[in-house]
C-alpha positions, 0 to 999 in steps of 0.5 A: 463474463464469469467473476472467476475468469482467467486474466490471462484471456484478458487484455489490458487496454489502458489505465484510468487516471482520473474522473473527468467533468461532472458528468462520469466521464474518465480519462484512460491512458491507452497501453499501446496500439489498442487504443482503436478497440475502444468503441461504442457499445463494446464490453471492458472489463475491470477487476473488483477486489473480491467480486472479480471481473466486472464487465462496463459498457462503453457509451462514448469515446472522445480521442486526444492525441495522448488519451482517451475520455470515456463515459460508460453507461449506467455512470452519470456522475463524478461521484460514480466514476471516481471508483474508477480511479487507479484501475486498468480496463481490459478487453479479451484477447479474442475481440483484438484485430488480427494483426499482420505477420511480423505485428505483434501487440505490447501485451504479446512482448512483455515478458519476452526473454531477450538475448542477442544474436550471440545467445547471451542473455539481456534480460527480460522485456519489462516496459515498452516506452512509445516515443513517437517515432518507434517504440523502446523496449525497456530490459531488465536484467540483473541490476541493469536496464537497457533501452532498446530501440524497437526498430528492424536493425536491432530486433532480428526475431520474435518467437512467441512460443519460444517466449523470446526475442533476439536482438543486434545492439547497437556498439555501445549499448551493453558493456 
């Protein structure tokens, strides 16, 4: 992959948190649903202050419920991987599932300006919060953040290339 290349063809897949064993494994938070990416033999990427994107090759996946444990090859060793620390692995956008009409990934929606069905602006969608049983948007608007739930009832629309979602809150919600 080209060192200059446009982290907007990029994805992020998940941060990691720390080296874990002796052996040059690391432990990945996944950001969201992208967590069946993360395969063996696939290229990820991660940013090199000053050398750009640099590409890893995965070796080996082992899923927690909450994590991700992950050996890339040519790292042997606690000592290789700590460099690792505090980075975000990425994946391009073109190597992520096709997702169904209506599906959108997290990294699609953050960003998204979020009005309601009356036009009033909220704000922007700034985190996506997953719960267990649905995810929850966290808004960010003025010196305000709103929770919204991400569910059917409350998120009518989702216009990527209008760059917005509209949404119902729930009576009590927003003053």
């Amino acid at each position: 992959m080209n060192s200059q290349m446009n982290s907007q063809e990029l994805v992020p897949l998940g941060k990691v948190l720390k080296v874990h064993g002796i052996k040059g494994k690391v432990k990945i938070a996944p950001f969201g649903e992208t967590l069946e990416t993360l395969e063996q033999g696939r290229t990820v990427y991660y940013r090199d202050p000053g050398k750009g994107w640099r590409p890893l090759v995965i070796e080996k996946v082992q899923k927690q419920p909450r994590f991700l444990i992950v050996s890339f090859k040519g790292i042997f060793n606690r000592d290789q991987a700590e460099f690792l620390r505090g980075r975000r692995i990425y994946l391009p956008a073109t190597q992520l599932p096709v997702l169904e009409e209506g599906e959108y990934y997290h990294y699609q929606l953050i960003g998204l300006r979020v009005i309601d069905v009356n036009g009033k602006i909220i704000g922007r969608l700034a985190e996506i919060l997953s719960t267990g049983s649905n995810d929850v948007y966290v808004v960010k608007g003025g010196n305000q953040e709103i929770l919204i739930p991400a569910i059917e009832d409350v998120i009518k629309e989702v216009n990527l290339g209008e760059n917005t979602m509209v949404v119902d809150l729930p009576e009590g919600l927003v003053e």
